[in-house]
N, C-alpha and C positions, 0 to 999 in steps of 0.2 A: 406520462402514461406508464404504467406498469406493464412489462414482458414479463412472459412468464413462459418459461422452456419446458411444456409437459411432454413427458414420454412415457408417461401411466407405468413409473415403475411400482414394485411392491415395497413395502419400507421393512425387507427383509434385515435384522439387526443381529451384528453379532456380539460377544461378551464381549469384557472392557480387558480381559488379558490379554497377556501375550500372543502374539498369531503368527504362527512360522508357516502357514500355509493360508492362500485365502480362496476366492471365487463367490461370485455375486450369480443367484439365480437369475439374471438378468441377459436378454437377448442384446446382442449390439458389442460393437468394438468401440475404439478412439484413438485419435492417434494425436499430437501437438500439430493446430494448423487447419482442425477438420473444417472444414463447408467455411474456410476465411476468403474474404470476395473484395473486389473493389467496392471504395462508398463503406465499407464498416467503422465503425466508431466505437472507440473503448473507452473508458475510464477507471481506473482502478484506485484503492488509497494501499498504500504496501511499505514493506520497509524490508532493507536487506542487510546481514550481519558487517558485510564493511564498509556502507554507506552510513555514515553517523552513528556505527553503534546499533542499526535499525532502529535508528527516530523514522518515524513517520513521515510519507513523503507523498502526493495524488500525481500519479502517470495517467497522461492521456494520447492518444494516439488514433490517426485516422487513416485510412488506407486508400492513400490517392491514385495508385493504379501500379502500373509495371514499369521498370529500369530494369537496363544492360548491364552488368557487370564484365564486359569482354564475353564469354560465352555465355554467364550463368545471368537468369533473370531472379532478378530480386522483386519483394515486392517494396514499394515506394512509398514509403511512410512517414507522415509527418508528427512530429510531436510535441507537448507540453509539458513540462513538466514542474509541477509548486512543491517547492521546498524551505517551508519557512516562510520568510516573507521575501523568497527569490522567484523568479519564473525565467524559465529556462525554457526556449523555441530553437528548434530545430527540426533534422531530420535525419531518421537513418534506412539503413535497406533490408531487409528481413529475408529470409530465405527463405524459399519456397517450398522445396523438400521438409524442412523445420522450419518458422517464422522464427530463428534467434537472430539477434543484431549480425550483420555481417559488414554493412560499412555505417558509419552515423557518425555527424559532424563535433568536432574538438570537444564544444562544449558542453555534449552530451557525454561524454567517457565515462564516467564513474557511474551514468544514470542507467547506457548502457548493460556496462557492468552487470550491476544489479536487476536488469530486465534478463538478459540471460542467467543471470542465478536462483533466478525466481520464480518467474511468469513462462520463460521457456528453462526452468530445469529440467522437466519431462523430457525434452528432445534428446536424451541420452536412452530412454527405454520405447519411445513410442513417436514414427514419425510416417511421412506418408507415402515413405517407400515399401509399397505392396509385397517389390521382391526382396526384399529383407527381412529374413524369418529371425532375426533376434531382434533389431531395432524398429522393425514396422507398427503398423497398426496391433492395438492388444483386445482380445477378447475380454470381456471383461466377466466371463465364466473359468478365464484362465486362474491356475493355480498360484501362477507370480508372472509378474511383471520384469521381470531381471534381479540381479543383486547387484547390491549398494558398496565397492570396493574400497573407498574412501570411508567407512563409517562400520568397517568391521564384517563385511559381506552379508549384512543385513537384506531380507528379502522385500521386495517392494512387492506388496500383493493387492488386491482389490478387499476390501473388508468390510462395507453394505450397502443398499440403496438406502438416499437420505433426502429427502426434500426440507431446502433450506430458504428461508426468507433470509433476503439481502434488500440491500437500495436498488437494486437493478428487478427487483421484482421476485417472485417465488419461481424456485428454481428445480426441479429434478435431476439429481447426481448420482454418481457414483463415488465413492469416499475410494482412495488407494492411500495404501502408506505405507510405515515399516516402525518397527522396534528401535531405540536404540536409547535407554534408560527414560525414553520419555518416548509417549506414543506420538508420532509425526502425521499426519494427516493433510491431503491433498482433495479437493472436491472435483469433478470433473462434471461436463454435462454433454451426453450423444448428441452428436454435430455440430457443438460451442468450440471454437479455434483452440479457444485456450481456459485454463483451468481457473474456475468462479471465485475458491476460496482456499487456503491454504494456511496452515500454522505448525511448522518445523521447528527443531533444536540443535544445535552444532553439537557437534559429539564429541564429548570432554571426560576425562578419567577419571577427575575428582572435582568437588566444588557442583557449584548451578551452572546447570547447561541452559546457555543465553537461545532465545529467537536468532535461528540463522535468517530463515527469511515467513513473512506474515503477507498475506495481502486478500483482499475482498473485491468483489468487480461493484461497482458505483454504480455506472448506465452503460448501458450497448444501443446502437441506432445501426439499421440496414440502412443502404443505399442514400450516404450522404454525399448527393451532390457536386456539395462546392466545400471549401476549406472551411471547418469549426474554429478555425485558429487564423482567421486574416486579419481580425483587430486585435493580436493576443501581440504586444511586444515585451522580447527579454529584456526584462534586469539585472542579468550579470554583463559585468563591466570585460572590457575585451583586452586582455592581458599581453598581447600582442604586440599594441598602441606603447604601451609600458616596458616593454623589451624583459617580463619577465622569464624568471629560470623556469624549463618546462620538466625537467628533472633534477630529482634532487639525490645528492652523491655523498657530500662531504657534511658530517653531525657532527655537533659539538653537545658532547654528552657532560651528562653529571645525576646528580641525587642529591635528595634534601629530605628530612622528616618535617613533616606538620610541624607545624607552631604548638598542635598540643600532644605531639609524640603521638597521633594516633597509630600514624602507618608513615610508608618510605615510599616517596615519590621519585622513582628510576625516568629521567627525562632525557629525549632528544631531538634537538632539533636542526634544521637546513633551510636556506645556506647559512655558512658562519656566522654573516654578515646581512641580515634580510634587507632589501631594497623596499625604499616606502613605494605603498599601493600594490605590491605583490604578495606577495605568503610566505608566510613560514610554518614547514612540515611539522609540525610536533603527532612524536610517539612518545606514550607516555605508560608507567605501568605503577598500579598500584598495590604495594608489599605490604605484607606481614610485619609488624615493628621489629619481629624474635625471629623473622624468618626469612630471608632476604630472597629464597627463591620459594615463596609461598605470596599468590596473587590475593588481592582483595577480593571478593565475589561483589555483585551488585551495588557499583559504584553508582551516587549522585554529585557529579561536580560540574563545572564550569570553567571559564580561564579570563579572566578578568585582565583592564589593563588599570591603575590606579597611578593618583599623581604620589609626589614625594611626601605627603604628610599620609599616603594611605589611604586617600577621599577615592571609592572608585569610580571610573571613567566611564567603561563599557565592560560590556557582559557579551563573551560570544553568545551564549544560548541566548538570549536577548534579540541580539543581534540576525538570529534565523528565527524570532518568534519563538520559545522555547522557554518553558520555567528554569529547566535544567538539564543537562548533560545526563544521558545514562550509559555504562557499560555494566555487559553481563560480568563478565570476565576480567576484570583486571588489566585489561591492553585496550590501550586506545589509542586511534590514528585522525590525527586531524588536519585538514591544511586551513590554518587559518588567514583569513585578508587581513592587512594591515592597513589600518585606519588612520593612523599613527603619521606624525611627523618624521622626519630625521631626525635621531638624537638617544639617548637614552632612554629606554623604556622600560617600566618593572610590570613585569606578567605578573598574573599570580593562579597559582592552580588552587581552588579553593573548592575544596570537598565538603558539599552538602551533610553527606554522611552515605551512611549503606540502607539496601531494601529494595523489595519487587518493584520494579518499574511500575511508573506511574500507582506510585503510593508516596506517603510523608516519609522520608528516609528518617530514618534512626541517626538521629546527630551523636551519638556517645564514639564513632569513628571520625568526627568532624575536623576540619583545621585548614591551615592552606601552606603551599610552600610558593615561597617569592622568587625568580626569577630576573635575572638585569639582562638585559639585551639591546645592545646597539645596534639604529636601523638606520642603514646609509640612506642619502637624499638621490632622488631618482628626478634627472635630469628632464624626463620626457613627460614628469606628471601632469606639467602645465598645460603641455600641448595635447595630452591624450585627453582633459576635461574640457577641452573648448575654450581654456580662459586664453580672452586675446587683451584686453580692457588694462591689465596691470601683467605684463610677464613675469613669471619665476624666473630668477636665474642663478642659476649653482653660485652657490658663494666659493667657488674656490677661481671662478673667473675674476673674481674682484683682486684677490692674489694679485693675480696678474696685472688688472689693469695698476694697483699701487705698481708694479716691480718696471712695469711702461714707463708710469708717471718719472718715477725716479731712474730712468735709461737702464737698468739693471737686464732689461731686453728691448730690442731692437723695435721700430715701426712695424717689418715683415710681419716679425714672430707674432707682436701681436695680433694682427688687422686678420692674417692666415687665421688664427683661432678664433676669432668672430666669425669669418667667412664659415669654415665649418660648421660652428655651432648656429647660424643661421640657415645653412642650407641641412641640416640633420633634424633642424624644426624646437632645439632646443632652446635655443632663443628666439623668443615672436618679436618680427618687426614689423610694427603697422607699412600697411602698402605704400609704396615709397618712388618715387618714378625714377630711375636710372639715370644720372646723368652723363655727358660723353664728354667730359672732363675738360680741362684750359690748359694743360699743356704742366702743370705743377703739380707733382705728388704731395708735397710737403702737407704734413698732417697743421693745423691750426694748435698754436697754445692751448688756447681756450678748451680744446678738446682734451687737451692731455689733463688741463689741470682738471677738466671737470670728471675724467677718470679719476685722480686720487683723493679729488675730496670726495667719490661715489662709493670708492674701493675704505675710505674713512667714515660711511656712513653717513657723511653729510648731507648728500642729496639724494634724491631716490632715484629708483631702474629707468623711471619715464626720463628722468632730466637726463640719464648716462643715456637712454637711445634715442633721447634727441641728437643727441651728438653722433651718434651712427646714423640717423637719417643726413646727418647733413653731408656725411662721406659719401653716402651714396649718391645725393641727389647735386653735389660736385663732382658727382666721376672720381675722385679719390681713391674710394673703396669701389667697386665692382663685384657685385651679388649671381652667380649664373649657377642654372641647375646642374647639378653632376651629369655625365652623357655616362652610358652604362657600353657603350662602344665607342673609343674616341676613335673621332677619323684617322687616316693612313695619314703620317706625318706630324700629329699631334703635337705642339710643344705646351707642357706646363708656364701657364699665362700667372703673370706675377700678379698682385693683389691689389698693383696699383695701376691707375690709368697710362 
């Protein structure tokens, strides 16, 4: 069904110049938030300048009622969000005064982000505090809107009624915006929460000023019910399960020029050392060959992983649906997943070339710089995927079990480091019934030996835990969960029966 928000304005236009002053013959105010209700439904497609560069991303979001925040009431918002071929479900809580994110869960953050930088950046000039004569509701016969601090004290003014066809239907607006080497434009509509259409530029002194943030509304639905989003499940993997770093501190930097000397690739990235199944932070910036603090403008690149003769692997832009990588600017931030085993791995930053987003870039800047990176093995991957059927197990326990086999360490020392790595989830033992032991700790030969020919490669993980079911199901070894309050009197219980 088509909506269509008429408010019979007149499609009063003004020139394509510069406007240090504005005002719309048009009766009515707005403010971020107007006439937003329980049961609304949004959908937008948008993209925000630190979100991939503003690749393209569709935000959806439905407004399931009211939450507490301690005094202040939010409203209660659920959301979806597609990013490539990712889908991200959560929720976060909107403010009432302004709808901008105030609380929304982990794996929302960066979508966040980008909802407040975008969809509610107004809430700095226009909210629906009545008694606020600078941030409240705006006339939209007003002369300006506020001025723009960040971007040179540029004035945000109103500057014409425009009726616009979208996928959400034909629309009657009001356009606001500002100057600032490029015209910035914001669509509004009297008594729409939030603003329809929008296409900005970050404000830069030299070079192409990139899209800070773009977005269109999709579809709007009043008074939905029940959840748009109860068969919707995420596909991003829960990072948590994997004990990865949630900040990153310590870069290990460097530079490289293309392979055809186009330009200089200034990289860095965190942690030193990236853990498989986690990320690594790459900032990356693309230089001038003559120039070393002069950026590339409108880059197309990508960051590949290839084997050792150079065959490539995977393609992050690929990897989120994507022909290619764009930055406006020359600086780019990415946290990429690691798909990757432990071991050595050769990135590669391989630049399409230059040119307007979503055009054929001009390949006469083209090349790639190669990259080596070692990714430690993450103890916990096996168990964060549900594989129970064949366990991983860190090859540095196998170390041990040879230095067992050969007495080089004690029975305790070893049997203690099973016990943990069992009760930490790093080693999966099929379910095993506890036995209440015969009165002999004495580990079996058989078991030792089958540790060094396991720790030798000879036999595989199933045949080394058969050999730990059998401890346990002799009482030998003893499996018990961690208590997180040991009782009053507690003695540390030895490892063996």
């Amino acid at each position: 069904m088509v909506v269509i928000f008429s408010l019979g304005f007149s499609n009063v236009s003004y020139g394509q110049g510069v406007q240090t002053s504005g005002g719309v013959n048009v009766e009515g105010s707005w403010y971020l938030g107007e006439g937003l209700a329980k049961g609304d439904y949004f959908e937008y497609s948008m993209c925000e300048i630190d979100l991939h560069d503003c690749a393209p991303i569709t935000f959806k979001f439905w407004i399931k009622g009211e939450k507490q925040l301690g005094t202040e009431s939010l409203w209660d918002t659920e959301v979806v969000v597609i990013d490539g071929n990712k889908i991200i479900k959560g929720s976060m809580g909107l403010g009432k005064t302004a709808p901008e994110p105030i609380t929304f869960d982990e794996s929302l953050h960066d979508y966040a982000i980008a909802f407040k930088s975008s969809l509610s950046w107004l809430s700095a000039f226009a909210t629906g505090n009545q008694n606020d004569l600078i941030h409240g509701p705006k006339e939209f016969k007003a002369a300006a809107w506020g001025k723009i601090g960040a971007i040179g004290g540029a004035q945000l003014i109103t500057k014409r009624a425009e009726t616009i066809n979208t996928p959400a239907g034909v629309i009657d607006t009001v356009v606001v915006g500002w100057y600032s080497g490029k015209s910035n434009e914001i669509w509004v509509s009297d008594g729409f929460p939030f603003p329809v259409k929008a296409l900005t530029y970050a404000w830069v002194t030299t070079g192409v000023a990139p899209v800070m943030f773009q977005f269109q509304i999709i579809d709007f639905k009043e008074n939905v019910a029940t959840s748009p989003f109860a068969n919707v499940e995420s596909t991003i993997q829960k990072s948590d399960l994997l004990h990865c770093p949630k900040e990153y501190y310590e870069y290990t930097s460097g530079r490289s020029s293309t392979n055809t000397f186009s330009m200089m690739i200034q990289y860095n990235y965190s942690p030193k050392v990236p853990l498989e199944g986690c990320f690594i932070d790459w900032k990356l910036n693309f230089m001038d060959k003559y120039n070393d603090v002069q950026f590339v403008d409108q880059v197309h690149y990508d960051i590949w992983v290839v084997d050792k003769d150079g065959n490539r692997l995977r393609s992050y832009a690929q990897d989120i649906g994507r022909a290619d990588l764009f930055n406006g600017f020359g600086q780019a931030h990415i946290l990429l997943p690691i798909k990757e085993n432990a071991g050595l791995v050769r990135y590669i930053i391989f630049v399409h070339g230059t040119g307007p987003e979503n055009s054929v870039p001009d390949a006469s800047l083209g090349g790639y710089a190669a990259i080596d990176i070692q990714i430690s093995e993450n103890p916990y991957l096996t168990a964060a995927n549900g594989d129970t059927s064949s366990p991983k197990i860190p090859s540095w326990i196998k170390n041990n079990a040879g230095w067992w086999k050969e007495g080089s360490i004690d029975d305790n020392s070893f049997v203690q480091g099973i016990q943990f790595l069992i009760k930490q989830g790093i080693m999966k033992i099929p379910p095993t019934t506890q036995g209440a032991g015969s009165g002999s700790n004495q580990i079996p030969a058989w078991i030792k030996n089958n540790a060094g020919w396991w720790a030798e490669g000879s036999i595989d993980d199933n045949s080394f835990i058969q050999g730990i079911q059998f401890l346990i199901k002799e009482g030998i070894m003893k499996i018990k969960q961690p208590s997180t309050s040991p009782p009053s009197g507690y003695q540390p219980e030895s490892p063996f029966g």
